[in-house]
N, C-alpha and C positions, 0 to 999 in steps of 0.2 A: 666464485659463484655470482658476485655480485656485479650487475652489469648498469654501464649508463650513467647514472647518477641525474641528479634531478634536472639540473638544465638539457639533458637527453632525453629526458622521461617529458619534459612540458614538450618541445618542439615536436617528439614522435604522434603524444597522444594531440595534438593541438593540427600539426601538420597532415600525420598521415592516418590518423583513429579518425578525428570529427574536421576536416577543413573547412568544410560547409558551413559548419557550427559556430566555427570560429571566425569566418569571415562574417556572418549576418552578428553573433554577438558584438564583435565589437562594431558595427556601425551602428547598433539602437545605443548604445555607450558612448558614441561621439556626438548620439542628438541630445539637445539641455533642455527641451519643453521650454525656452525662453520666449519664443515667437510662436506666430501660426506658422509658418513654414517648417519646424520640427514637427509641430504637432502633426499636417501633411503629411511629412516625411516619415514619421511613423505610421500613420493610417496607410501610406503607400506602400509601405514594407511587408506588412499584415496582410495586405488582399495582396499580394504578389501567388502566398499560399494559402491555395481556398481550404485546407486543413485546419492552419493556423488564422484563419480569420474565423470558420466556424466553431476553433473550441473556445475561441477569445468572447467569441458572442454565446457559448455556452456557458463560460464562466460568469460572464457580466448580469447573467440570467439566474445567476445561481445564489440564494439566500446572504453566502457569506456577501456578497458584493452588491445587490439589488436586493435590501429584504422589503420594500415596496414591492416588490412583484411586478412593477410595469415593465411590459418585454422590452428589450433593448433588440433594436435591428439592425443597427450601421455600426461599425466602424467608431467611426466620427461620435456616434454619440455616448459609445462605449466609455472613450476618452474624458469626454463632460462628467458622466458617472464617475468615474472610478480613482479620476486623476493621470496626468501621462505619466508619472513614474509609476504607478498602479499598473497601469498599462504596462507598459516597457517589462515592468518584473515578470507578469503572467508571463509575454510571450519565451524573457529567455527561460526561465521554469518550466513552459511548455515546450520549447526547442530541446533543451536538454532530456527532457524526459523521453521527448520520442526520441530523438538520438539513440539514446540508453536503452531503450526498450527495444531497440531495432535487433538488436543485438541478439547472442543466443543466451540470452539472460543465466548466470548465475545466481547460486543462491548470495552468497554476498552481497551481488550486487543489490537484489530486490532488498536484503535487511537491510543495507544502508541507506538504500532510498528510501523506505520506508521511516527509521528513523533521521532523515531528513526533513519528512514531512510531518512527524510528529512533531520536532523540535522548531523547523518554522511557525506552526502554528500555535505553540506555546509562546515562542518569541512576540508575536502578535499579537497574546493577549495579554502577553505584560504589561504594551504598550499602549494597549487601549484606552481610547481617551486622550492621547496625546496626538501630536499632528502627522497626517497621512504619509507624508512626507517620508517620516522615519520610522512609521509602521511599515510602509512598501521598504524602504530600505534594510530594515531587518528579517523582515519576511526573507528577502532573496539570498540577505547576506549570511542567515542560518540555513537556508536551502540547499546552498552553495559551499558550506563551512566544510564538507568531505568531495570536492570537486574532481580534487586528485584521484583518489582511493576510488569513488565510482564510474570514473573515466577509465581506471585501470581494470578494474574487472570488469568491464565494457568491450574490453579492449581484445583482440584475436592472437595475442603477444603468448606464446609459447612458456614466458616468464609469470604468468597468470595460474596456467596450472603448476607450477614449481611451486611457486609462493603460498597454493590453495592446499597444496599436499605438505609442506613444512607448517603450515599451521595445523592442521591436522592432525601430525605423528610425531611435534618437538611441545616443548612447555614455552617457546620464544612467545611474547608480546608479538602485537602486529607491528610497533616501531621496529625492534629487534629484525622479525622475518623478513620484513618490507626491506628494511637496509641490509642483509643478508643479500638478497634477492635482486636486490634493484639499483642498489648503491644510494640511497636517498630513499628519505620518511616519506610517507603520504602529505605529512604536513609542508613539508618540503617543495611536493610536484603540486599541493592544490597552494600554497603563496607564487609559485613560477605561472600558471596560469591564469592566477589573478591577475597579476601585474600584465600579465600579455594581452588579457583580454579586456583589461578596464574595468573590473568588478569591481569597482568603489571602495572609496576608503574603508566603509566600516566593516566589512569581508576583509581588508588588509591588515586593521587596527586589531580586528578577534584576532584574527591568525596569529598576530603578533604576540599577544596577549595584554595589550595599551588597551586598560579600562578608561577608551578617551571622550564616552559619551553614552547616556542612558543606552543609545542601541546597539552598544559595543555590550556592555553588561549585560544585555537583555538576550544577544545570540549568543553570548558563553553562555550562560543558565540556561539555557533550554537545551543548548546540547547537551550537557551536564544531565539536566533533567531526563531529554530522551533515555539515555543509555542506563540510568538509574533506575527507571520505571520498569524497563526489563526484568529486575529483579522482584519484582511486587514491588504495588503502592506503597503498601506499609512497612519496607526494605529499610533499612538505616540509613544506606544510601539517598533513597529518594526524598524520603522525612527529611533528612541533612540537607540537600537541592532545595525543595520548597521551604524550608524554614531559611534559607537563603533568599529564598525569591520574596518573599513577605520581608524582608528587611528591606529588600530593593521596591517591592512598591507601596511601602507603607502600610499594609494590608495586614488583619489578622493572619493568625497562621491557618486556621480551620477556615474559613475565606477562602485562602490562596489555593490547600487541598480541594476543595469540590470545584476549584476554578482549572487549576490544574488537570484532574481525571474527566471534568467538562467537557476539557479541550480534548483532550487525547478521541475521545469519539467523533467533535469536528475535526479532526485531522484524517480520520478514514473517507468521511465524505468529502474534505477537500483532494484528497490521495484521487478517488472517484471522479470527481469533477474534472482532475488534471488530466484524467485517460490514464493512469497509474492503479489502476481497480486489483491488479495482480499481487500490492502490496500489502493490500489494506489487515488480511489476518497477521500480518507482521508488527503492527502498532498497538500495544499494548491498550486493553481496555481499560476504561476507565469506570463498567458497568459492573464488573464483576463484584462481588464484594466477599474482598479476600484475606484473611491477618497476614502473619510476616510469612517469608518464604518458608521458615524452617516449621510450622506448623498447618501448611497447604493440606497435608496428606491427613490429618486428622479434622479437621475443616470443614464444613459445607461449602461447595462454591459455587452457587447458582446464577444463573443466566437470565435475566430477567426479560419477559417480554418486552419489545418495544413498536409497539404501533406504529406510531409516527416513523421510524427509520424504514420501519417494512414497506410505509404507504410511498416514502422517497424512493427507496431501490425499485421500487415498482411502478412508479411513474417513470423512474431515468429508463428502466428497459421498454417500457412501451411508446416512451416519446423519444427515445436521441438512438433508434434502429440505425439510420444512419450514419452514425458517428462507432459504433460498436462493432467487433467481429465476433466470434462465437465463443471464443476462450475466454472473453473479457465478458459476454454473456453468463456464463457458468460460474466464472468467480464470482459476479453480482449477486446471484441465486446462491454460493456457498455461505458469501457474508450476509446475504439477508436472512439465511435458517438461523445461523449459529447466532449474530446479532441481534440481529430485529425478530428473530422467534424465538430464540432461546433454549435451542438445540445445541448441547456441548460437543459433541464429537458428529462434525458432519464430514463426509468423503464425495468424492466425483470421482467413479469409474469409468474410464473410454473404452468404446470398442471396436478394434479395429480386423476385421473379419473373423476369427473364432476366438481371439486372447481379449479377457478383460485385465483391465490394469488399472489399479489406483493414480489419478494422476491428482487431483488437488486433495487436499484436508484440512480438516482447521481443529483447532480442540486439544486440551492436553493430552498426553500420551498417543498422539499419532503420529508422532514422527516414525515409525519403523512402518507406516502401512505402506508407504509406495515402493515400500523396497520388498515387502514382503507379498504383497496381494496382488498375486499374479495367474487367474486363472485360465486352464483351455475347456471354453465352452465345447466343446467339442469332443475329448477324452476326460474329462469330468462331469459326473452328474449332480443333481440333487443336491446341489446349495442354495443357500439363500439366494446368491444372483440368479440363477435358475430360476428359483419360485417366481423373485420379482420381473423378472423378463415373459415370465410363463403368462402373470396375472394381465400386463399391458396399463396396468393402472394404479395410483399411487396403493400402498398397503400397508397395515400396522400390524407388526408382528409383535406377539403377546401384551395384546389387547384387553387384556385379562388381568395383566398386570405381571405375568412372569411366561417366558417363554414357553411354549406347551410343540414348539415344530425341533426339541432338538436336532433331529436328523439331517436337518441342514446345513448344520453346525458340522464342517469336516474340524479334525484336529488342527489345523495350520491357521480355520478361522478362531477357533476357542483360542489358542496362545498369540492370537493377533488384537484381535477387537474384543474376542469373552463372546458371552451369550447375553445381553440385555432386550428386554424392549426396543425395539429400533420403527421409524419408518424409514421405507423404501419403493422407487420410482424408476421404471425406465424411464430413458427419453426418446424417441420416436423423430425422425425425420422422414415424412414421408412414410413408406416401407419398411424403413431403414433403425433396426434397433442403435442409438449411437453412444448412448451411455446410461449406467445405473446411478443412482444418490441413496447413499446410506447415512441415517441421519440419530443418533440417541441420544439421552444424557446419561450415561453412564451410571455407575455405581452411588455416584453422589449429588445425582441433579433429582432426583426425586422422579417418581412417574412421569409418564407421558399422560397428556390430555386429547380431549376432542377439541379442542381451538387450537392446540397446537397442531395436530393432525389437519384441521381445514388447510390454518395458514403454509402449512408445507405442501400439501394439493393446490394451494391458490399458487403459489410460485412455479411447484412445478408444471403447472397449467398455463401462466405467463411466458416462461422460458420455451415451452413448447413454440407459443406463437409466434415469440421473438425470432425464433430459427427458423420457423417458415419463411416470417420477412424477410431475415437476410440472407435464407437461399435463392430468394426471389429478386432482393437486390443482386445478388453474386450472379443469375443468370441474365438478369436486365444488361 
């Protein structure tokens, strides 16, 4: 079964998956920021793609990198800000992520990038306070740590869904499947295309496992950390990780914990910022406040409001229409309910002439809706999406405080979502009904309010205009 092997797997995914990729990676890899003339020579490289110059000047605009707030508009001065290896890292972070993204995305892949992005920006704040230098070189080099693995499910390789269906329906580890499948670990193909493409020692030195410098230590533990945090904060596992990471930065343990869970909420806005908005419910919150895994289900777990995140997602879709298309629209508006309002179980229905369909959600216990919620507006009546398509305008259903429309509720919705309090919103383009939001806190988030109900009318009220604009850029 097992095909290739890993000096086959770098040259395939490097040659004939990303060439592009691989040829502009490794020339910002052979400039040193020694002189002006790299410094040039990077600024040249950047405005080559007026994509990648505009997210590079969106980044540079962005708290984590300018929290002065004075706009940055060149290039050139991007560089002054940020530092050129600062620089240099955004763009291949950015290069790869569009690559990636270009793709017909898997679920893997978004979990892995996902917690890629979680665990860079943990890496980053271990190192804070220490020199830019090896804070930009951690960043990338934990960004980077699953290069292989995300390149592979990226990848259009027939060996992808092999590998996705033996994980699946075997008890194999992914080392195991992976080498079943490919003849070579993941860790295997992402050290063969480090080496190929010049990703720096300290991406060489993790991989290796040579604890041979603070930011070698700093990208093990946050990956460590990512994949712990999965399990809940309060997991053994992750306690174990952070009580690691506090020996490594000297730091109380209770410290390191609200630094930690801190960060995990910067890493969805940086996720956002990168044009990666499709991963951000994949990054474990840090807002929730949850005990161990094995006591969730008896538990409160509420979702706190957060102003401040609502007022960010709401300014990035009113200001950066340009930069956005409409599926990255709609995720903005999923994570801004469920995060920055505090809606536990939010969905996004598409509709595509008479079949509605769950296509995003966020929230425990949704994973079976997009499989399950599939209705024909057309030979179905009198559901809930019914109602709300009927109304035209945002609406709270049991208002009162406990559902009083059962008859909405077919049997397929009761054993899917239940019957709670919910709001719910067409979306309107134009004429054009294009999709529902269904948004509650369940059984364990406590009632719905009226501040809640605005801020989910104010969003759905943004999202509205944003799609006007970008129909109007789409027809410009």
């Amino acid at each position: 079964m097992a095909t290739g092997g890993a000096r086959s797997w770098v040259e395939r995914l490097s040659q004939v998956e990303m060439p592009a990729l691989a040829t502009v990676v490794k020339e910002l890899n052979d400039l040193t920021g020694d002189d002006d003339s790299s410094v040039n020579h990077l600024a040249e490289v950047i405005l080559r793609d007026s994509n990648l110059t505009s997210q590079v000047l969106k980044i540079s605009n962005s708290v984590q990198y300018n929290p002065t707030s004075i706009k940055v508009n060149t290039v050139s001065r991007a560089i002054v800000l940020i530092g050129f290896d600062g620089v240099r890292a955004i763009c291949i972070s950015l290069m790869l992520i569009e690559t990636l993204l270009a793709s017909d995305t898997r679920n893997r892949l978004l979990q892995c990038m996902a917690d890629a992005f979680h665990a860079a920006s943990q890496a980053r704040t271990m190192l804070s306070g220490g020199r830019a230098h090896d804070i930009e070189q951690a960043f990338i080099a934990t960004l980077l740590f699953h290069l292989g693995e995300m390149a592979f499910w990226a990848s259009s390789s027939p060996e992808a869904e092999e590998l996705d269906r033996l994980l699946r329906e075997s008890n194999l580890t992914l080392k195991e499947a992976s080498t079943e499948v490919l003849g070579a670990s993941f860790l295997q193909i992402t050290r063969g295309l480090a080496e190929l493409w010049k990703l720096g020692d300290t991406l060489k030195d993790a991989l290796a496992g040579r604890n041979t410098s603070a930011c070698v230590v700093a990208v093990r533990l946050a990956d460590q950390l990512s994949r712990a945090s999965k399990n809940g904060w309060d997991s053994t596992e992750a306690r174990g990780v952070m009580a690691r990471i506090a020996e490594f930065t000297k730091q109380p343990v209770r410290e390191v914990i609200v630094n930690c869970r801190d960060t995990a909420d910067e890493a969805v806005a940086l996720a956002v910022s990168f044009g990666a908005a499709k991963v951000c419910h994949l990054i474990p919150s840090g807002r929730e406040k949850e005990g161990s895994v094995s006591d969730r289900s008896s538990k409160k777990i509420v979702l706190d409001s957060d102003p401040k995140l609502q007022l960010n997602i709401l300014r990035e879709l009113s200001s950066s229409v340009s930069e956005l298309d409409v599926n990255t629209a709609f995720q903005m508006v999923l994570e801004g309910l469920h995060r920055g309002v505090g809606l536990e179980r939010v969905m996004v229905c598409f509709i595509q002439k008479d079949l509605l369909f769950a296509r995003y959600v966020l929230g425990e216990g949704t994973s079976q809706w997009r499989e399950k919620i599939r209705i024909n507006l057309n030979s179905e009546q009198g559901t809930l999406f019914h109602y709300a398509i009927s109304r035209r305008h945002p609406i709270w259903l049991g208002e009162s405080g406990r559902v009083e429309n059962l008859e909405l509720y077919t049997d397929v919705l009761r054993s899917v979502i239940g019957c709670y309090p919910s709001f719910m919103s067409v979306v309107r383009l134009g004429s054009r009904d294009v999709a529902v939001f269904y948004a509650d806190r369940w059984d364990r988030g406590g009632k719905l309010d009226s501040e809640q109900f605005d801020n989910f009318t104010h969003f759905i009220q943004q999202l509205n205009s944003t799609l006007k604009l970008l129909a109007g850029k789409t027809k410009g």
